[in-house]
Structures are given as structure tokens and as C-alpha cells.
N, C-alpha and C positions, 0 to 999 in steps of 0.2 A: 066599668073599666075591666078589660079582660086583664088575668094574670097571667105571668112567665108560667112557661110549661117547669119550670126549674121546682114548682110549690111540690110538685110532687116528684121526688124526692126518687121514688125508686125506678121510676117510669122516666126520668132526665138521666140517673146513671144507668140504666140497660141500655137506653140508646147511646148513652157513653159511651159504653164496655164495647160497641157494635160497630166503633168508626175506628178501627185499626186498618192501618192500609196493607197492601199484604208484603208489601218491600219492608214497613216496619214491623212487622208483625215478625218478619223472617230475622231480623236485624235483634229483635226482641227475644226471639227463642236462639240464636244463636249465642247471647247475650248468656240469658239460663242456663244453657248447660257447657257452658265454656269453651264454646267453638274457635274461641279468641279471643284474645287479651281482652280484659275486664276494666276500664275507667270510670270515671266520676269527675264533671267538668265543675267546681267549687269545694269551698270547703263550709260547711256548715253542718248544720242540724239533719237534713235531709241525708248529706252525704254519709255520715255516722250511721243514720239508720240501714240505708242501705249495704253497707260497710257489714253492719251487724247482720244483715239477710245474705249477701253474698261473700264469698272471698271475692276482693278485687285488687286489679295488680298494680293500681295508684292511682293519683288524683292531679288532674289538669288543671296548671293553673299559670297565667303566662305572668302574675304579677309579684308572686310568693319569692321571698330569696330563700326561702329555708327549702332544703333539700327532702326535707320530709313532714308529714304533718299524721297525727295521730297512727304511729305508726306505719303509712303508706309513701311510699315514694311520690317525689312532686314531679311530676313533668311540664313543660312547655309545650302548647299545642303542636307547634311542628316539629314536634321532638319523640310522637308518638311513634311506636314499631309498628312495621306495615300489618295493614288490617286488624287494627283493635278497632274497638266499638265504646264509646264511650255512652253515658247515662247523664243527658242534662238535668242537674240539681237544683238548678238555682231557680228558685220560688218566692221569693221575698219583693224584688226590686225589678229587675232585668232578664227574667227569663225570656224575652221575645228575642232581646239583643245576643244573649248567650247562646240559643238557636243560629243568629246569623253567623257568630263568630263560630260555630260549628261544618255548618254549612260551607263557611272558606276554608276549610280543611277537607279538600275535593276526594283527597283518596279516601276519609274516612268515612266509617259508618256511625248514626247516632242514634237516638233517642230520647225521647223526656219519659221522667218518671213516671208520669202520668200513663204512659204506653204498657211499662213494667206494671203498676198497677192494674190494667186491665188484663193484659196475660195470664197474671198469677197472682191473684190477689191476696190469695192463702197464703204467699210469700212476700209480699213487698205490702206491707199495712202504708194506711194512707199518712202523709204529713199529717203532724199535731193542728196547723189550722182547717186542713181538709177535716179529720176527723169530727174537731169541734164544733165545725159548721154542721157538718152533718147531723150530730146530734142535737145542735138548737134548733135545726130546719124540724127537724122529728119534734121533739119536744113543747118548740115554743109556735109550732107553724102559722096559726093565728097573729101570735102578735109579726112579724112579718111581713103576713098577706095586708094586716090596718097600716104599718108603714109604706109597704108600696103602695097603696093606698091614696095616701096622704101626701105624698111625691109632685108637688107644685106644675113638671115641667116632663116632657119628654125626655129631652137629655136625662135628668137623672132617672128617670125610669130604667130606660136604656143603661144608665152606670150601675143601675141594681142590675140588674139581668145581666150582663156581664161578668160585673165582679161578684156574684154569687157563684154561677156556674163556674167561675174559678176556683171558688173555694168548695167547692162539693168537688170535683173531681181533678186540679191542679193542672189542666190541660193549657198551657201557653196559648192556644188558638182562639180562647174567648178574647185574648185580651191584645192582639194586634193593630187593634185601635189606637193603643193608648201608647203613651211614652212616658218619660222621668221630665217633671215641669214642677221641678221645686220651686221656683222662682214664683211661680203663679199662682201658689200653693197659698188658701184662703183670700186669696182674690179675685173674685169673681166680676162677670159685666153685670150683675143681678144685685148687686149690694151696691148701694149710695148712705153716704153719711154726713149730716151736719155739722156746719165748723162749730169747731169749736167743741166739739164731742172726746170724751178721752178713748183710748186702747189699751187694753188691760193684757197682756201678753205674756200665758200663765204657760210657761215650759217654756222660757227666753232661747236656751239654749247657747248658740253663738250670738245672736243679737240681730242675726241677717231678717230674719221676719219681720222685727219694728224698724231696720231699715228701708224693706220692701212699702212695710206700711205708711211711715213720713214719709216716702217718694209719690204715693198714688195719694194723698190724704195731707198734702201739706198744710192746714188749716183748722190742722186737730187741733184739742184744748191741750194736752199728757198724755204721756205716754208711760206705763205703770206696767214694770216685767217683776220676772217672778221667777226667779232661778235657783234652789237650795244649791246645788253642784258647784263647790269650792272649784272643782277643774275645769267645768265652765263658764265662771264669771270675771275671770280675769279678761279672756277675751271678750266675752261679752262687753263687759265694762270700756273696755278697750275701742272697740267697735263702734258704741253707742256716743260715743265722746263729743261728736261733731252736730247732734242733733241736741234740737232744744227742750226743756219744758220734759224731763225725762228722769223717772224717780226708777231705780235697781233696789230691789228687795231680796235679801239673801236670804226667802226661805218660799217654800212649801205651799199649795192650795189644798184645804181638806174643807173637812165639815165639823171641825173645830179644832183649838187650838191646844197641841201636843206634842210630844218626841218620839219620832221613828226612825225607823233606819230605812238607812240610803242605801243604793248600790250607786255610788256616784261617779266611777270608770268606765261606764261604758259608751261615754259622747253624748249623740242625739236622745242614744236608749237609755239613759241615768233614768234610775225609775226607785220608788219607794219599795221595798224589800224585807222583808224577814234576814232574809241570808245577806243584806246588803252592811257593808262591815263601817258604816259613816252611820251618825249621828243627826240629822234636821230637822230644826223647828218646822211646825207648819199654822196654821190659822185658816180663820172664814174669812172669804175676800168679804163680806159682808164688815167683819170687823176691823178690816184693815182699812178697809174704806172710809169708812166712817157716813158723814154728812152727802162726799164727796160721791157715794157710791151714785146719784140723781145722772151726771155729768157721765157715766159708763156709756158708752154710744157703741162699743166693737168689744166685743169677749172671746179673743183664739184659746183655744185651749190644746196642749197634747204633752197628756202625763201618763202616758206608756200604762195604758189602763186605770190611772187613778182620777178620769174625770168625772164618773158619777157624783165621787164624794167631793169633786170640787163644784161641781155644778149644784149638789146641797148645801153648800158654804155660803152659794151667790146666790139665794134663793130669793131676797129682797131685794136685790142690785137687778135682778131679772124683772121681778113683782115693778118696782118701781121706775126702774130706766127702759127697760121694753129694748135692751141694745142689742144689736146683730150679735149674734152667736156662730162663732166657726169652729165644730169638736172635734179633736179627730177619733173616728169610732171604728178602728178595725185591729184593734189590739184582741179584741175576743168578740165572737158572731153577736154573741148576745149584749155586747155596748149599742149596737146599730137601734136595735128597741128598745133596751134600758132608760138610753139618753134620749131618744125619742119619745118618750111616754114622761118620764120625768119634765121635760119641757113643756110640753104639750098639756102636761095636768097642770101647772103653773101658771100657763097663758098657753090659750088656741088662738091668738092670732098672730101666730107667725106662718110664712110660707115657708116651707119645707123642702131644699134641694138637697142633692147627692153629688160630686164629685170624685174623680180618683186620680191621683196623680202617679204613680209611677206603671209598669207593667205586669207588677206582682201582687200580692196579698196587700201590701203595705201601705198608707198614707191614702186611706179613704177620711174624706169631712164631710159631716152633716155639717150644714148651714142653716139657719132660722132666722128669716128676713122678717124683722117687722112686715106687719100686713097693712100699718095705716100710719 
């Protein structure tokens, strides 16, 4: 099975550095030395950094009411002074989309980061998940090259090879493929499951996930969520009210039973934390389960990078029920073979898929379909 030209690593970003068009390229270096007003289309992490590399003269943002944000002036995209150039930021979710909404702003000139990094690299360091990528492609490249590998299907082949090359060089253009399909998110046409089987639904969050699940699956045994986040589980609970056979557990998945701290304000991204200022139990689904753990038929999991240690927790619920597994593993480059080898030394026969659901870095699943 040939591999993505992506394995090699310096040979994928030279020919990166080498596809600047020369309209951006010019948009770019005018950008650098101040030819014209300086923007930044989001506000997040990305834009700070670059914040931090340039002065710039504020941040576009058409949904913000606050006039200002980290110091910079908010603007409205049709609100720009003629001929700025803005720098598209957004990395996470929607960078394809943020491009188009760029784009409709005919008089303006733009860019993505990813452009600025090529220019100046000396000057504009890569995003935190580029970087990291990069250094577990360097470091861990083997294990990698045995999970592409081991990739069941074309499609996900093709969803590695995309969403890698995104994340080694941040360039929006791998990923025009794809779009934002939460809805579909752990649902695959590749996964079938027996009635009567439970779902074990470990980061509930709002509750919309084990919604989506008793709509495709009405002939499951339970439905078993898992939400430490007090400002999550109201709605949750809320949400879940109408469906049956449905047990809410207000704490935690690990690889045993203990007291950590939360960061439990940030929504979707509530995630266990050192600096997180809450209190949550947590346990081995193993031990939660009990007897019951046989009857496991679907295991979603997304704990904002804590699901190695929950997938250690469910190491006989795996051993023993052999149930679909949906992870999500793009919180850090190195979960994509962590979780992959951790399963996989557990039980090899599962098939192995890739998906990604949104346009950005974010909300990649491994999937491990029973084999038999």
C-alpha cells in the first residue's frame, strides 16, 4: 500500500512553502511591511499569536457586540477602510467558510495564515496544532505510517491524507472537501448494531449525541452518559427526558476511581484540568458497569484529550463485549496512534475507519468496527 507523500515531512512542506500564488504572495508582503491597514478575521489563539508577531489595526469580526477584544479594535467586515488586507485565522472549525466570507468582500484583499507562514516563517511560527503535528510526524513517524496502514477503506485513507496535510502546514485547501456535519458525527453507514445492545455515551455534553443515537438505533437495550460538567447537565438531562431506558451519571471516565479538577465552563470543551477551578469524581467504566458491562454494544467517547485513560478504564468492557468504538482523537496528533495501538493490543479484530467532520483541525473519530 503506497503512503501519502505527507510521511515525509520536509519534502511535503518545501513543496508547501512553493504554492504561493504570486497575487498572494504580493497581498502577503504588503501585509509584512505595512503597505496597508493590518487585520485579523477571528478572535482566538491564532489571532493573539499573530497579534504578538505583528502590530495590527484590528480584528473582523461580524458577530462580536464588544467594540474591542484583547486590546484591538472589532470591526464588521463591510466596515473595513478601503484597501486593508486582512489575515484569515480561523483554524479550528470553519476556515473553508471564512475564506468564502472573505472573498464577499470584493474590494478586499486576504490571506490565510498558512500564506504568512510561508513567506516568513522566521516571523509568523506555526499554530500550536501545526507545530505538534509536526513534531509527532518527526518523532513518532512509524507509528503513523502502521495506522495508515491499518485504515480499513479508502475514504479514510483519503481522511488521513487530508487532515494531516492540514495539520503540518494549516493550509484551508486540503480541506475543501469537507464541511461542519455534527449531526452525523459517530454515525457512520459502516457501523450496524444489535438490538438490544447498550450506548455508553462518555462526554454527553448537551444530550444531542444519544439523541441522534435512539433516532438511528431505536431498538437499543440503555443508554448510559457520562457528564461531570454541573453546566452541562441540566440541559442534558433536560433534553434526554423523552427518550427511554436512559441512566445520566454526573461524573467522569478515567482509569480509576478519583478527584480532579474540572475546567467545567467551557461547553462542548469542559475538559479535566490542573488549572480547572471544579471538583469531579471520576471511575472505570469498567466499574461502573458492573455485570452489565457484556450488553456494551457502542462506546462514543470525547473527553477533550482524556480518552486514553478512559479507554484504560473500559479495558474488559472492550475484552469482553467487542462493542463499536467511536473516539474522538484529534485533541493532540499523538491520540490518532495512542488510541490506535491501545485498541488494537486489546483486540485486532476490529476494522479500522477515519472520519472528520468539520473544515478545520477539529472533531476527527477513529471508529473500530467489530470484524466478526
Amino acid at each position: 500500500m503506497a503512503s501519502p507523500e505527507l510521511f515525509d515531512v520536509a519534502g511535503f512542506l518545501s513543496g508547501s512553502a512553493a504554492a504561493l500564488s504570486p497575487a498572494k504572495r504580493l497581498a502577503a508582503e504588503d501585509f509584512v511591511h505595512g503597505r496597508a491597514p493590518r487585520y485579523a478575521l477571528g478572535r482566538n489563539e491564532v489571532t493573539r499569536q499573530l497579534a504578538d508577531a505583528i502590530a495590527l489595526d484590528g480584528v473582523v469580526d461580524d458577530y462580536c457586540s464588544e467594540s474591542a477584544w484583547c486590546g484591538l479594535p472589532v470591526r464588521r467586515g463591510e466596515d473595513l477602510p478601503a484597501g486593508a488586507i486582512v489575515v484569515n485565522t480561523a483554524v479550528s472549525i470553519r476556515p473553508v467558510s471564512a475564506g468564502r466570507r472573505l472573498d464577499a468582500l470584493s474590494t478586499r484583499r486576504w490571506i490565510d495564515y498558512a500564506e504568512l507562514m510561508r513567506l516568513a516563517p522566521d516571523t509568523f511560527s506555526p499554530p500550536r496544532f501545526v507545530a505538534e503535528t509536526r513534531l509527532a510526524f518527526q518523532e513518532h513517524g512509524e507509528a503513523f505510517r502502521r495506522l495508515y496502514a491499518r485504515l480499513a477503506d479508502e475514504a479514510s485513507r483519503q481522511c488521513f491524507t487530508d487532515v494531516f496535510q492540514y495539520r503540518l502546514d494549516a493550509d484551508p485547501a486540503h480541506m475543501r472537501n469537507y464541511r461542519c456535519r455534527e449531526d452525523e458525527q459517530y454515525f457512520e453507514p459502516f457501523l450496524t448494531l444489535a438490538a438490544g445492545r447498550d450506548f455508553i455515551d462518555a462526554g454527553g455534553y448537551d444530550g444531542q449525541t444519544s439523541v441522534e443515537f435512539a433516532a438511528r438505533y431505536p431498538h437499543y437495550g440503555s443508554i448510559q452518559v457520562f457528564e461531570p460538567s454541573q453546566a452541562n447537565l441540566q440541559r442534558l438531562t433536560a433534553r434526554l427526558a423523552a427518550l427511554r431506558d436512559v441512566r445520566i451519571h454526573p461524573l467522569g471516565l478515567s482509569d480509576k476511581a478519583e478527584e480532579l479538577c474540572f475546567a467545567g465552563s467551557s461547553g462542548s470543551a469542559s475538559r479535566i484540568s490542573e488549572e480547572g477551578g471544579e471538583r469531579i469524581q471520576v471511575d472505570c467504566l469498567d466499574n461502573l458497569l458492573g455485570a452489565d458491562r457484556r450488553a456494551a454494544g457502542f462506546i462514543k467517547m470525547d473527553l477533550e484529550g482524556w480518552e486514553l485513560k478512559a479507554l484504560a478504564g473500559a479495558r474488559q468492557t472492550i475484552l469482553e463485549a467487542h462493542p463499536i468504538l467511536a473516539i474522538g482523537a484529534y485533541h493532540h496528533p499523538l491520540d490518532f496512534v495512542r488510541i490506535a495501538d491501545y485498541v488494537l493490543g486489546l483486540r485486532d479484530d476490529y476494522h479500522v475507519h477515519l472520519r472528520h467532520y468539520t473544515e478545520g483541525w477539529s472533531e476527527t473519530v477513529l471508529y473500530f468496527a467489530p470484524a466478526t
